[in-house]
Wavefront OBJ file of the C-alpha trace (Angstrom):
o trace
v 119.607 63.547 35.366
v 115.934 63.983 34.738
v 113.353 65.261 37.602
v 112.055 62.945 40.102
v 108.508 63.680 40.002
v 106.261 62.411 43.193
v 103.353 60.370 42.653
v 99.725 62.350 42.700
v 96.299 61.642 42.968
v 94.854 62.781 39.813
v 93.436 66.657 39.529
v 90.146 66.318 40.577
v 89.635 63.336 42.340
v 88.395 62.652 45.619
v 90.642 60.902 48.281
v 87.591 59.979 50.093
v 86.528 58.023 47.707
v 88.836 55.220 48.256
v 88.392 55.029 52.538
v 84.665 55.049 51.298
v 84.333 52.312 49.117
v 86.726 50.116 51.127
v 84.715 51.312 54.542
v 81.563 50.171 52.401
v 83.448 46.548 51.109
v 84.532 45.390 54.644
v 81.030 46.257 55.846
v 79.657 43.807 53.256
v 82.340 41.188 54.496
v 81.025 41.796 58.010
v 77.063 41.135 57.063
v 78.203 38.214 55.213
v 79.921 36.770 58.034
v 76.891 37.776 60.533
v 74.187 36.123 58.366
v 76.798 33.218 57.079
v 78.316 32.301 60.692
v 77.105 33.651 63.331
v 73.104 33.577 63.129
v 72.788 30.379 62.283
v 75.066 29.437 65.278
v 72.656 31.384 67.676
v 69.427 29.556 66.028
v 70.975 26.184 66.945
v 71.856 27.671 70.712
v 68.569 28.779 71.298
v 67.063 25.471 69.917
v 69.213 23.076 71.964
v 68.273 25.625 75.652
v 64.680 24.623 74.428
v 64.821 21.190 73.777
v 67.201 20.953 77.391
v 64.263 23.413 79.288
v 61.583 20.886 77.730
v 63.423 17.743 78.840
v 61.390 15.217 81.203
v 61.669 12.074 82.569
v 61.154 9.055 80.786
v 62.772 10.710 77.421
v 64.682 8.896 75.614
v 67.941 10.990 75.204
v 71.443 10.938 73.576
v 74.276 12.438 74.936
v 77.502 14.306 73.045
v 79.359 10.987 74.302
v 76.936 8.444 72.190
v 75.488 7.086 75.330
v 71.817 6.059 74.418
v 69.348 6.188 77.383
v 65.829 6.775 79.539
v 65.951 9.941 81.752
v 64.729 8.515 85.279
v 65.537 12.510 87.034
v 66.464 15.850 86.353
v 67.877 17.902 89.306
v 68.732 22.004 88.152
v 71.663 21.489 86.008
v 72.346 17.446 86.130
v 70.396 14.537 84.489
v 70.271 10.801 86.274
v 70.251 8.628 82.746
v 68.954 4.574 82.962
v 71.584 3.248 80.624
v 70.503 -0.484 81.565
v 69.077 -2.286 84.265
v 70.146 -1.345 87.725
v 72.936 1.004 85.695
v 72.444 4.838 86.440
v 74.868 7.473 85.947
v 74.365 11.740 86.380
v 75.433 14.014 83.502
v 74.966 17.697 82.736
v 72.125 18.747 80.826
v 74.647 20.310 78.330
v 75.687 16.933 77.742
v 72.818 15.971 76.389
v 73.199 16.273 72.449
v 69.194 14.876 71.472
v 65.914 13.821 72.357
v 64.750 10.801 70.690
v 61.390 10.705 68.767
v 59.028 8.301 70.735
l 1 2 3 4 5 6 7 8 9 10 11 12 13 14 15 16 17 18 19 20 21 22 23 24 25 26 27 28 29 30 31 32 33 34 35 36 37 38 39 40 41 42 43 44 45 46 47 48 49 50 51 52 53 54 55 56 57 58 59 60 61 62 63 64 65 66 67 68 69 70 71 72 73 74 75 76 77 78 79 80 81 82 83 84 85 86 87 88 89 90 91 92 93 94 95 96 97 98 99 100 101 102
């Protein structure tokens, strides 16, 4: 029966090398993901706080829901919305998905 050798690294190379370049790959994979994912996602966060802290009444506002209509008052956190005449109803300002261009 012949010898049963084990499997080597090769004289002279480095066993570093390999944890190294996969350390350096996954690191790659992780900037990608930070400028692909979650940057953007912050942008659009901090956009949507300043159009909410810049929200006043008489805008003309959309909510997540579809429901077109005029702001009439804004308490801390909750909106009163004029969806017709005589017809008011209070949402959350994180409700509100857009202001409307005048």
């Amino acid at each position: 029966m012949p010898p049963i050798y084990a499997a080597a690294a090769p004289q002279g190379a480095d066993p570093t090398a390999g944890l190294i370049s996969t350390l350096i790959f996954f690191g790659a994979i992780l900037l990608i993901f930070y400028v692909m994912i979650i940057r953007p996602q912050v942008k659009r966060q901090k956009e949507h706080q300043k159009m909410l802290s810049e929200l006043k009444k008489g805008d003309r506002i959309v909510t997540t829901a579809g429901i077109h209509g005029t702001v009439t008052d804004i308490e801390d956190s909750v909106v009163v919305l004029q969806i017709a005449d005589n017809t008011r109803i209070r949402l959350e300002k994180s409700a509100i998905a857009t202001v409307l261009k005048k």
